[in-house]
Structures are given as structure tokens and as C-alpha cells.
PyMOL commands that place a pseudoatom at each C-alpha (Angstrom):
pseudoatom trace, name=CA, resn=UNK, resi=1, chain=A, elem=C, hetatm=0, pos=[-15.360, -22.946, 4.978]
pseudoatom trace, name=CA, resn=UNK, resi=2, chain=A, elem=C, hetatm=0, pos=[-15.761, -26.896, 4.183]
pseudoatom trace, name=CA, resn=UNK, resi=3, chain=A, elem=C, hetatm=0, pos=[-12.875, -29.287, 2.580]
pseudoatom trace, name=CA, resn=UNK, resi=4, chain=A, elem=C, hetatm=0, pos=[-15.058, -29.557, -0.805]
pseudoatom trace, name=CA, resn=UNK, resi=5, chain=A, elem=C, hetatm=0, pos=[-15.963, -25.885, -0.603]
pseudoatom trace, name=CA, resn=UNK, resi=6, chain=A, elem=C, hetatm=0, pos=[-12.995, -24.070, 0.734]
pseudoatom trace, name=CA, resn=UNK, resi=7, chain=A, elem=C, hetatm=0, pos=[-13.099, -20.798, -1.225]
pseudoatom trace, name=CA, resn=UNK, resi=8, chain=A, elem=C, hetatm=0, pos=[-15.365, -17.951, -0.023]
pseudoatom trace, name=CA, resn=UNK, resi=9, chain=A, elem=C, hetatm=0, pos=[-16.393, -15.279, -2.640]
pseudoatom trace, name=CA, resn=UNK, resi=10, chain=A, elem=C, hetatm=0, pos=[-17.848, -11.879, -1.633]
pseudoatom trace, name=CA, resn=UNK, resi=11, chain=A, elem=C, hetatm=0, pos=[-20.235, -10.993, -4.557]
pseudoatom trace, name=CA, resn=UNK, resi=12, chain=A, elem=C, hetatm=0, pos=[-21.888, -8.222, -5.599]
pseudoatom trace, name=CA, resn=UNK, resi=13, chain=A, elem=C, hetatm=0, pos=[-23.424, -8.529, -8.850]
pseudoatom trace, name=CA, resn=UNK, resi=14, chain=A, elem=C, hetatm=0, pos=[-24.501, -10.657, -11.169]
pseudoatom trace, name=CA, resn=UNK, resi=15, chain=A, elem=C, hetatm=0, pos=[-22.986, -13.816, -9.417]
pseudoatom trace, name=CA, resn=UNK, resi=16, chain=A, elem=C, hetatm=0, pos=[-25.893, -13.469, -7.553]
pseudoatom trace, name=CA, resn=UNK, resi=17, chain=A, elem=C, hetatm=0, pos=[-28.452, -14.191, -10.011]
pseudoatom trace, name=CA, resn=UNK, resi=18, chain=A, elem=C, hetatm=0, pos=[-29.313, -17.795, -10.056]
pseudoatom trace, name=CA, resn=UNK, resi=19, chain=A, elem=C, hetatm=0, pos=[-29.015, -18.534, -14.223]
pseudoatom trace, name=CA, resn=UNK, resi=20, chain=A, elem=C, hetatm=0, pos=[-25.361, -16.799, -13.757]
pseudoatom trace, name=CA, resn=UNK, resi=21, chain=A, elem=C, hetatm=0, pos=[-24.790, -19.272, -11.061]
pseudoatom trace, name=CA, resn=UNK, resi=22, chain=A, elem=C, hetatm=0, pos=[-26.612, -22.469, -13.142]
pseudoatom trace, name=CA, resn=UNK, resi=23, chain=A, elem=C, hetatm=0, pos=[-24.558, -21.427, -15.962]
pseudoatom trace, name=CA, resn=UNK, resi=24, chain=A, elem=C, hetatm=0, pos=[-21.037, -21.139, -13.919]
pseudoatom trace, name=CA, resn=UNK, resi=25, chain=A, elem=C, hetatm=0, pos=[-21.304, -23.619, -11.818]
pseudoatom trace, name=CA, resn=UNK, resi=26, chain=A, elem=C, hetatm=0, pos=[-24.405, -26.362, -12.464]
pseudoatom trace, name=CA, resn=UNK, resi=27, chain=A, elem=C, hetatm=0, pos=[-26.419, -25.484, -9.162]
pseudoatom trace, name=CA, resn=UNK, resi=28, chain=A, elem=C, hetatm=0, pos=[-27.457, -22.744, -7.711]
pseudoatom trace, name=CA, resn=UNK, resi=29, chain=A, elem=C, hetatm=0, pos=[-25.446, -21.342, -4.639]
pseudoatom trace, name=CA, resn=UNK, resi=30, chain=A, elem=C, hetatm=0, pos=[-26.416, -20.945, -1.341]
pseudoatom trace, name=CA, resn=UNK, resi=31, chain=A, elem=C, hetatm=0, pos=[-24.806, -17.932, 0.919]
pseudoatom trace, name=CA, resn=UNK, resi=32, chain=A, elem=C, hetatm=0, pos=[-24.627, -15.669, 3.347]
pseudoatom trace, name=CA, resn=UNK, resi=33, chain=A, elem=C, hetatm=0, pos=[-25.266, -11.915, 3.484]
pseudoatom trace, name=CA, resn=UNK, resi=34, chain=A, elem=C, hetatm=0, pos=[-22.093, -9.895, 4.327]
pseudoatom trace, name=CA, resn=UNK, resi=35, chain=A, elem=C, hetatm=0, pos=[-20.806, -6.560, 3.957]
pseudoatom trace, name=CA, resn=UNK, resi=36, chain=A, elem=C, hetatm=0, pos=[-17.762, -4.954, 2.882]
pseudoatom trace, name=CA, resn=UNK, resi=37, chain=A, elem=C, hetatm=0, pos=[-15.655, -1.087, 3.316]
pseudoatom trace, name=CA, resn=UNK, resi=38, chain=A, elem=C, hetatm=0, pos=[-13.047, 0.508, 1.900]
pseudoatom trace, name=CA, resn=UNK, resi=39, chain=A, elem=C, hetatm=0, pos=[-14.327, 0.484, -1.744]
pseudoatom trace, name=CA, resn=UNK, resi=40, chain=A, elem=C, hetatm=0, pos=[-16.960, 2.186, -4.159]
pseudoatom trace, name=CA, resn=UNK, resi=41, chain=A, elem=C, hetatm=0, pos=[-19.175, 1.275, -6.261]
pseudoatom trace, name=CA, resn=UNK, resi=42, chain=A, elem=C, hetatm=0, pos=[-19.056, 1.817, -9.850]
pseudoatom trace, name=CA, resn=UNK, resi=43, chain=A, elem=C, hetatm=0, pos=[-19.920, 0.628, -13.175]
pseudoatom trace, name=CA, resn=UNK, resi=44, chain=A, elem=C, hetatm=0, pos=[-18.375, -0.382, -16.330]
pseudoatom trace, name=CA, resn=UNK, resi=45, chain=A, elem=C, hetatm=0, pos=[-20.165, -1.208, -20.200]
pseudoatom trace, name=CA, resn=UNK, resi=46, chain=A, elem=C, hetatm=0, pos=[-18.989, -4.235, -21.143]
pseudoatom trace, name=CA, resn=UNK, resi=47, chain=A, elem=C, hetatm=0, pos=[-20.276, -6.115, -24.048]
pseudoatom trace, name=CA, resn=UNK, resi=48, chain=A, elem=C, hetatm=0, pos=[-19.004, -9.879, -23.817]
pseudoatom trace, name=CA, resn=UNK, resi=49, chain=A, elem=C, hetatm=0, pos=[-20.418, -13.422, -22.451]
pseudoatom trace, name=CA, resn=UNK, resi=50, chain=A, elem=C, hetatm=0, pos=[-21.209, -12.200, -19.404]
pseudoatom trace, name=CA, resn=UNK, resi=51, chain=A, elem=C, hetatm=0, pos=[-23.049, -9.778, -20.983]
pseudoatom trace, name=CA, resn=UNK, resi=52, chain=A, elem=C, hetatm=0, pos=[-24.803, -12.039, -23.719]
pseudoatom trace, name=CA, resn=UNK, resi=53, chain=A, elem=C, hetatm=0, pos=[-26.000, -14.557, -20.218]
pseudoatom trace, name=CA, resn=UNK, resi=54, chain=A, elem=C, hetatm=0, pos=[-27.862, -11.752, -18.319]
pseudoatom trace, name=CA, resn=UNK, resi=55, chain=A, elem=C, hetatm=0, pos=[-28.873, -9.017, -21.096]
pseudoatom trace, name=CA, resn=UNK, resi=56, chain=A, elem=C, hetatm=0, pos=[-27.001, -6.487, -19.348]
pseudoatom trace, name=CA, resn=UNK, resi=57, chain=A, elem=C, hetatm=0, pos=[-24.359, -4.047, -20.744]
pseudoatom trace, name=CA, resn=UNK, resi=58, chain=A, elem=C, hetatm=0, pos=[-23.813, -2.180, -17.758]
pseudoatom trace, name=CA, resn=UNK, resi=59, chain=A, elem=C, hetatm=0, pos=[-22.084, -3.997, -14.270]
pseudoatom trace, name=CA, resn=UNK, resi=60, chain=A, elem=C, hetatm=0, pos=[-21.015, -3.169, -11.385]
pseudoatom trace, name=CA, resn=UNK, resi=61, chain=A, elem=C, hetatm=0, pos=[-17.446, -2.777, -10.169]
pseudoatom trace, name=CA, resn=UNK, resi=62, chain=A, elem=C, hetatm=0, pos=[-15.791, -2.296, -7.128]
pseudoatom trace, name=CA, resn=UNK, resi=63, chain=A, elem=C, hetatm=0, pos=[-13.073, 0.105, -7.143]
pseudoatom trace, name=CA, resn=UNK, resi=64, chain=A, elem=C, hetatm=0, pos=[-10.069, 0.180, -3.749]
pseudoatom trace, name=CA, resn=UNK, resi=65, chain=A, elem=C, hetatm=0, pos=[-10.745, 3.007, -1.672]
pseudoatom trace, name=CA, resn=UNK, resi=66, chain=A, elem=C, hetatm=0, pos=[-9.212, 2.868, 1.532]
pseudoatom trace, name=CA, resn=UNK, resi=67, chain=A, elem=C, hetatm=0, pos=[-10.904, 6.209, 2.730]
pseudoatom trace, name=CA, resn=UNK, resi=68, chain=A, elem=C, hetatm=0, pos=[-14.291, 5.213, 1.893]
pseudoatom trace, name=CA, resn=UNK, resi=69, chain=A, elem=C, hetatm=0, pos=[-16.586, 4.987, 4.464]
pseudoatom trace, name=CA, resn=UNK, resi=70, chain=A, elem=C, hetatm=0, pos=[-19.106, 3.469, 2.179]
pseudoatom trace, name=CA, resn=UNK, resi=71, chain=A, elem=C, hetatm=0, pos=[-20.407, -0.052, 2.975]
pseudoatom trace, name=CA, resn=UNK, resi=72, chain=A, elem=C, hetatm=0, pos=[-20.945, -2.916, 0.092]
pseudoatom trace, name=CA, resn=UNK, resi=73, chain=A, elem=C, hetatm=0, pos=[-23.759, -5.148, 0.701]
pseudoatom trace, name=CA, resn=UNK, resi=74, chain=A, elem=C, hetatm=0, pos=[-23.138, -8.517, -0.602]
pseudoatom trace, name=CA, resn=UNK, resi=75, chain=A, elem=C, hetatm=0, pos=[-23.024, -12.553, -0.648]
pseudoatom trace, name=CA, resn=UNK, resi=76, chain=A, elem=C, hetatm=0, pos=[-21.016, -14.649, 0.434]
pseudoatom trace, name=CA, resn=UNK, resi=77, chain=A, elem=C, hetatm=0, pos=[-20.710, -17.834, -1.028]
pseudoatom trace, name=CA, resn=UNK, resi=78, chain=A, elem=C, hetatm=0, pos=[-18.296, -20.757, -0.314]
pseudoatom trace, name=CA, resn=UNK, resi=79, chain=A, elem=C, hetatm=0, pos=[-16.820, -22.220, -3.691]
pseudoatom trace, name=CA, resn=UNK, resi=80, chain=A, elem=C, hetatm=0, pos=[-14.349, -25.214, -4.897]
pseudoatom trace, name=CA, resn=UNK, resi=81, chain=A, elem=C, hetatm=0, pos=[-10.740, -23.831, -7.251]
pseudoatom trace, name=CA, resn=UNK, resi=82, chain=A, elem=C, hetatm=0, pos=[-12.748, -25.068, -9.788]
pseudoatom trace, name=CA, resn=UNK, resi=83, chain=A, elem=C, hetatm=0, pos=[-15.743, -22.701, -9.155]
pseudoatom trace, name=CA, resn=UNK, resi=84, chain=A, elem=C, hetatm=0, pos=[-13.239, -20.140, -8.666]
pseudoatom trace, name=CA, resn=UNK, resi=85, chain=A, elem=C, hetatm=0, pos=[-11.375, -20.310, -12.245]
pseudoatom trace, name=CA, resn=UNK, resi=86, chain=A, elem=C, hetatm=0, pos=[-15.098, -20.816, -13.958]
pseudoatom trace, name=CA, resn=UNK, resi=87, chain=A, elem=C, hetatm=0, pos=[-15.734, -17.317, -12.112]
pseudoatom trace, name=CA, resn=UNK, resi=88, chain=A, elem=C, hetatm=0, pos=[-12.496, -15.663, -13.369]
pseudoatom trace, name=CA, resn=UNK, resi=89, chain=A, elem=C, hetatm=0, pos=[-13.363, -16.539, -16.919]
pseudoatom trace, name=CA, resn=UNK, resi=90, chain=A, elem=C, hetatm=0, pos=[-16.655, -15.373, -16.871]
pseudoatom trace, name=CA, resn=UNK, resi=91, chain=A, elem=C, hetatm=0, pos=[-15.983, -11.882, -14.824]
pseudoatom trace, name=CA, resn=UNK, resi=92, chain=A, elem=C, hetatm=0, pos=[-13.040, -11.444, -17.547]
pseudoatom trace, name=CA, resn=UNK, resi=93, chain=A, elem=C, hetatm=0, pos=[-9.860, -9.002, -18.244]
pseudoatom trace, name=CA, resn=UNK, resi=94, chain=A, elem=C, hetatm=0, pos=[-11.892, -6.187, -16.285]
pseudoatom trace, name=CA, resn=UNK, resi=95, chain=A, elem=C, hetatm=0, pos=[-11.926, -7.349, -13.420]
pseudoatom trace, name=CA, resn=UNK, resi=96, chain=A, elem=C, hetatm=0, pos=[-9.467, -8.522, -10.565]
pseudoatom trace, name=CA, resn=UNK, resi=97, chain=A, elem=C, hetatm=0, pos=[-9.720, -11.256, -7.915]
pseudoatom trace, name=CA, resn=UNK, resi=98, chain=A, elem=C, hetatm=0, pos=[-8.229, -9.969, -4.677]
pseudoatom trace, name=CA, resn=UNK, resi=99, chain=A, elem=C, hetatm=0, pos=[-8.777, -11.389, -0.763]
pseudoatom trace, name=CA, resn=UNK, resi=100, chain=A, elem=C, hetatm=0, pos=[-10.001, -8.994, 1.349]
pseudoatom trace, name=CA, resn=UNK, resi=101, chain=A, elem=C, hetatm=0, pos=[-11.715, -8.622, 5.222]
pseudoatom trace, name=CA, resn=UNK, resi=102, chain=A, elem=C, hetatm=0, pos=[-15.111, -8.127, 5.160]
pseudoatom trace, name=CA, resn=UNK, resi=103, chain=A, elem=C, hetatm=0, pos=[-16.880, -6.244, 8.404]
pseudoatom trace, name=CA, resn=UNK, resi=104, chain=A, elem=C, hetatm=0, pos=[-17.849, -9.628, 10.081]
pseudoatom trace, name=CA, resn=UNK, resi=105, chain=A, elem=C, hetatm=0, pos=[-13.822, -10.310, 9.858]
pseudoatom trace, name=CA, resn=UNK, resi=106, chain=A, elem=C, hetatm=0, pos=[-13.896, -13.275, 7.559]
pseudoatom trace, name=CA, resn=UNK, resi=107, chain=A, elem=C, hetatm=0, pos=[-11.489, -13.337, 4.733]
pseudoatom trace, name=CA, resn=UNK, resi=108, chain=A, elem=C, hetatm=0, pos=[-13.022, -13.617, 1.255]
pseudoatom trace, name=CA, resn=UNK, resi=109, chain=A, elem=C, hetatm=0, pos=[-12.225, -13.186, -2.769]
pseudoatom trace, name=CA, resn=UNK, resi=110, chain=A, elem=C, hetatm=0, pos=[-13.894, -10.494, -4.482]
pseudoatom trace, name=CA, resn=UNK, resi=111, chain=A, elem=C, hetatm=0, pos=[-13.549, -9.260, -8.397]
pseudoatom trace, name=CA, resn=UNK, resi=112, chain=A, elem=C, hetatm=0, pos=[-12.590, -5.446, -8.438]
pseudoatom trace, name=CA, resn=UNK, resi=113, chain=A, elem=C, hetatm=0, pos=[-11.484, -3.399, -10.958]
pseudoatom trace, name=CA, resn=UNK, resi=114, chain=A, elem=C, hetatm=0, pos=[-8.392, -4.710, -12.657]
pseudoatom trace, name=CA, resn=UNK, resi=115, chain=A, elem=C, hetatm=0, pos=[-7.072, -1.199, -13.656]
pseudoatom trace, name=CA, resn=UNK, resi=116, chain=A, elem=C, hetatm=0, pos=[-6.074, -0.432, -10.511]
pseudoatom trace, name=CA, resn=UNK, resi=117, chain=A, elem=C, hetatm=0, pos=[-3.565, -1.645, -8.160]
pseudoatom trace, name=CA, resn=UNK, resi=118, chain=A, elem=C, hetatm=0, pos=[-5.198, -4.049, -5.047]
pseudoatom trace, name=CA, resn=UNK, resi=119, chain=A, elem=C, hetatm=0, pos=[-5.965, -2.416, -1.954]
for i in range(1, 119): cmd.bond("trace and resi %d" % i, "trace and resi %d" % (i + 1))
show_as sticks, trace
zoom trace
């Protein structure tokens, strides 16, 4: 964590893909790999901006599951509030932004399904 980046985001998904992150957030991110438990993986259809950037109609979604023993590969990357809100618009009304541990320990955001309650 830095001053002008003080916001790390565990992603999954399409926040991974460089023209997501161009489009977002006007560079291209740099992170780290990192790994999370106590969720699964899903998808959802969605048919919206996010959906229009990458051609995609199908995404993936992380759903609470505390007995999961299944592990989420990700990235981590470190973000301003700024980057943060332009990633809550774009990941939209389906998903959730929640802080979680990851398995390294560090604390992080991450978008999960918002028709749940947070783990």
C-alpha cells in the first residue's frame, strides 16, 4: 500500500484485462498474484457496459462460502478512491465490494455477488 495508491483490489476477472483497465482507469495496472478461500466461483449473463467493453456476456462471480476449501487465483492491484468508485460503476448492481483476507494475510476489496449477504 502507497499514500497515492492506498486501496488494494483482489481481482478475478475481467479487471485483469488491460483495455478494461485503459478504459477504467487510463493506464494499465501493475499487480501482484494472490490467492483467495472461502468462496466459489460462478458465473452470471449480464448484458451491460461491461459487457459491450470486452464482448463477453458471461462473467465470473464470486459467491461467500465459508466451507469452501476451494482456492481463487487472482491479482492484486493497489488503486486510488477514485479507481475504486470507477470500478464500482463498471462491475455494476450485481456485484458487491467487500474487504476480505486473502491466504498471504493482506487485506483487500473484492466484487462478489451482491445477492447475498458478505461473508
Amino acid at each position: 500500500m502507497t499514500t497515492l495508491y492506498p486501496h488494494a483490489l483482489f481481482t478475478y476477472g475481467t479487471l485483469q484485462r488491460e483495455e478494461v483497465q485503459q478504459h477504467l482507469f487510463g493506464r494499465t495496472l501493475s499487480g501482484q498474484a494472490a490467492q483467495l478461500q472461502g468462496f466459489t466461483l460462478g458465473y452470471i449473463e449480464q448484458h451491460d457496459d461491461a459487457s459491450r467493453l470486452t464482448g463477453l456476456s458471461r462473467f465470473l462471480m464470486l459467491e461467500p462460502n465459508p466451507a469452501s476449501t476451494q482456492t481463487i487465483a487472482g491479482m492484486v492491484y493497489q488503486l486510488t478512491q477514485s479507481d475504486l468508485q470507477q470500478a464500482d460503476l463498471y462491475e455494476g448492481p450485481q456485484y458487491q465490494r467487500i474487504e476480505v483476507p486473502l491466504t498471504s494475510g493482506q487485506r483487500a476489496w473484492v466484487y462478489v455477488t451482491a445477492h447475498t449477504s458478505p461473508a
